[in-house]
N, C-alpha and C positions, 0 to 999 in steps of 0.2 A: 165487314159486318158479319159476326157469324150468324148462324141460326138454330135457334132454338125448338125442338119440338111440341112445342107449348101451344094449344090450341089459342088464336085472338081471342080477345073478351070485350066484351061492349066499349072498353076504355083505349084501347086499339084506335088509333088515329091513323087511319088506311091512305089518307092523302099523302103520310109518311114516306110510304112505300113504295109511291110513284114513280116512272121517269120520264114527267110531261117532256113531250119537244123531244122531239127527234133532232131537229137542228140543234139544241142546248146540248143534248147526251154526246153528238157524233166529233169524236176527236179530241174530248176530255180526259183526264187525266185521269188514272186510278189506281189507288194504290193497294191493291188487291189483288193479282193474278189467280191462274189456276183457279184450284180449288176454292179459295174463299167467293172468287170471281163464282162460283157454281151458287155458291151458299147467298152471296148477296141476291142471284136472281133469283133464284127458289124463294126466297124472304120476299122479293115480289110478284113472285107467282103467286103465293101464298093467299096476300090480301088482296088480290084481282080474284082468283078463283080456278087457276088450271095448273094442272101438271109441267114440268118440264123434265126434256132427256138431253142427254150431253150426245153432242154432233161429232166432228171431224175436230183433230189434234194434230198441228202442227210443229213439227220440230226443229230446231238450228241444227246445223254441222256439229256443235259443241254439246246436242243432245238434251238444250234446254229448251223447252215451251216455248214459243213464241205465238201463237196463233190457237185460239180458243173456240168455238162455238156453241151454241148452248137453243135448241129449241123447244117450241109449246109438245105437251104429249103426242098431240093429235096432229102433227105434223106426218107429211106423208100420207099414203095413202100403200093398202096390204096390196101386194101382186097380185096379177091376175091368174099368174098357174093356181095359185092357192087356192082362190076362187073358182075356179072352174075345173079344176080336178075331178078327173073322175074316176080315178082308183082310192080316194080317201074314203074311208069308212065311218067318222067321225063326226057328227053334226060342226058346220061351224059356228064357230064364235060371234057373236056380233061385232061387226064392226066401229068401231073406235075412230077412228082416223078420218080426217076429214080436209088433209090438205092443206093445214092451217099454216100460214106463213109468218107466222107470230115469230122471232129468233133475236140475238142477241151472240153480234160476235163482236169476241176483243180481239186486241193484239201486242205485241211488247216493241215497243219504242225503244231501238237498242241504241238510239242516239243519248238519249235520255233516260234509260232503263225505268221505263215508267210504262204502266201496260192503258192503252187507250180505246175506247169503245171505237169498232170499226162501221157495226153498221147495227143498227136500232130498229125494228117491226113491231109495233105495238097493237095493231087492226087483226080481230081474231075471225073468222067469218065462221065461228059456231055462239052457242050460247057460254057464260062462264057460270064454276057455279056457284051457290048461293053460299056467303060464310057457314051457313047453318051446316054445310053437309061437305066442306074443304076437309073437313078432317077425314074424311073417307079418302083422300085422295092421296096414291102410295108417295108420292112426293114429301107429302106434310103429314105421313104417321111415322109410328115407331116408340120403341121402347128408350128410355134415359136410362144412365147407369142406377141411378136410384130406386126407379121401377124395377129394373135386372135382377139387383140384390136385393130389392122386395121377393117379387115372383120367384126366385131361384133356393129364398128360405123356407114361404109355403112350400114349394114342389116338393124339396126334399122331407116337409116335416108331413107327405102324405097329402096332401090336400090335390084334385085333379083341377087340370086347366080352367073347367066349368065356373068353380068356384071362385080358384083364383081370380080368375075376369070378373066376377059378380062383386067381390069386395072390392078388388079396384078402382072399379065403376062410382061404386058406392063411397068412395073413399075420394073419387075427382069429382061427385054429384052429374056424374051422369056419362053417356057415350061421347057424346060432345068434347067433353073436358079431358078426358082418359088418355086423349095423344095416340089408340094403337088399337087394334081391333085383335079380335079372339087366334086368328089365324095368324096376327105377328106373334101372338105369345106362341103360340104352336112352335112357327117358325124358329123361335128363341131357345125353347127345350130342345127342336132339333141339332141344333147349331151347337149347343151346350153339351147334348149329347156325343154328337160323334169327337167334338176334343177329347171328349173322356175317352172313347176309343180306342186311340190315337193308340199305337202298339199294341191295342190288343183286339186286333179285325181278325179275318181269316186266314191274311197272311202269315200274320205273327202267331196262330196257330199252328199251319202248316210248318213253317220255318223252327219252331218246337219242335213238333212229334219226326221233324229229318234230322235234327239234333240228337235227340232222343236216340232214332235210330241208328246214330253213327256210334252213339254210345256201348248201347245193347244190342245186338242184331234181331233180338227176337221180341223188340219191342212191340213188334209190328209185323204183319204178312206184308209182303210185298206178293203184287200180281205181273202178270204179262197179257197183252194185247196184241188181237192181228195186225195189219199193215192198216185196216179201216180203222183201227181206233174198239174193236169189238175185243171181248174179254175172251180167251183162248180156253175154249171148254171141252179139250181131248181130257181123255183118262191120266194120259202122265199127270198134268197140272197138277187135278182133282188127287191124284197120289201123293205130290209133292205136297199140297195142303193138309193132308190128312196127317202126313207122317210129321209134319212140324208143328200140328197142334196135339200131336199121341205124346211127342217131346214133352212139349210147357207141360202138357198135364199127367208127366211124368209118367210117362207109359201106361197110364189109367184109362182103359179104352169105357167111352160110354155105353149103356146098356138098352137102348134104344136110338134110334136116329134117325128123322122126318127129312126128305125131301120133298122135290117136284117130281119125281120119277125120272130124271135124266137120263139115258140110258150109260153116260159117261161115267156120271157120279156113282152109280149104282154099279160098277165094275170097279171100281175104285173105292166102296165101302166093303165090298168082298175082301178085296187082297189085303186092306188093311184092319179093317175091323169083321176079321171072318164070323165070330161070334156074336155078333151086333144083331137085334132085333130092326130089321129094316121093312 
């Protein structure tokens, strides 16, 4: 059963959803591994009311699945170094978690190649929460591809996230209905974002302007550094920069020239720009 990110609606028959009986579930058949196996339980996490995270993945010799497991969000409980740290600077978080033993693990029947539920926890020992507010829950939001190519036409035709979200809203009647909150749309121009990137960050800058430079040699200054990583500020340097940029600009010395008063630099605008207003 895949699933859909489509907020329930009153007509939603949640009994659907179920998997009364732990004894009926354990060691039946199912023809869904993996992934769908993830999707089927999210679709009943869904209409109960709690998140779920995907557990431990086991593998064959042959590098195929065999062994699945899939728990409630709030499974676990945070560490205690976290908790009682005391070189963290950072307020914490509220905690979340709450030990819940709520799980669902498969496994593949290589007799049969058939993948069968191993072991079944339905007893959640927090509250769940109410369909009204399921949608909030990062499990069961998210954008569809149709939403995507909606939001991705406004963005570029100018319209800011703001908006965007406002007709959307306006457009499912209401937050409920909309399947995704303001920060998934963020998330989505970010994501959308850096593809476009994609050859053109800073590396692929950098990796230019050394092109560049192999090309022309004078595309560019090149500098030297001490053994620390520090910028080598004797008078040669300062001479050899002066006289490669007296070059490019074709022996045309400038008629004023502002430092910091270095006492390097300023022995080095001497010899090279003796008639310099310094």
């Amino acid at each position: 059963m895949d699933v859909d990110l489509e907020p329930l609606n009153s007509q939603d028959n949640v009994e659907d959803c179920m998997m009364t009986g732990v004894e009926e579930n354990v060691n039946c058949t199912c023809d869904c591994g993996g992934t769908s196996t993830y999707k089927l339980y999210v679709r009943y996490a869904r209409c109960l009311g709690f998140g779920v995270h995907k557990g431990d993945t086991a593998r064959g010799k042959d590098g195929t699945q065999c062994r699945r497991m899939f728990f409630c969000s709030k499974e676990g409980k945070r560490a205690e170094k976290y908790i009682s740290s005391l070189s963290r600077k950072r307020e914490h978080r509220a905690l979340t978690r709450t030990g819940c033993e709520v799980m669902l693990a498969v496994y593949l029947d290589t007799k049969t190649s058939t993948w069968r539920v191993k072991k079944l926890v339905e007893t959640h020992n927090h509250d769940l929460g109410p369909q009204c507010l399921v949608h909030l829950i990062p499990n069961h939001r998210g954008l569809i591809e149709p939403q995507k190519a909606q939001a991705n036409t406004m963005h570029d035709h100018g319209l800011s996230i703001s908006i965007i979200m406002g007709l959307m809203v306006g457009q499912a009647s209401g937050y409920a209905n909309v399947g995704f909150t303001k920060k998934d749309l963020d998330n989505h121009f970010q994501r959308t974002r850096r593809v476009k990137l994609i050859g053109r960050d800073s590396n692929a800058t950098i990796s230019y302007l050394l092109g560049k430079a192999d090309v022309d040699s004078m595309a560019m200054a090149r500098y030297s550094a001490t053994d620390e990583g520090r910028l080598d500020k004797r008078m040669a340097t300062y001479t050899w920069l002066l006289q490669n940029f007296l070059e490019v600009m074709l022996n045309k010395s400038p008629s004023v020239v502002v430092t910091d008063g270095d006492e390097a630099m300023k022995a080095a605008i001497r010899e090279i720009f003796p008639d310099v207003t310094h």
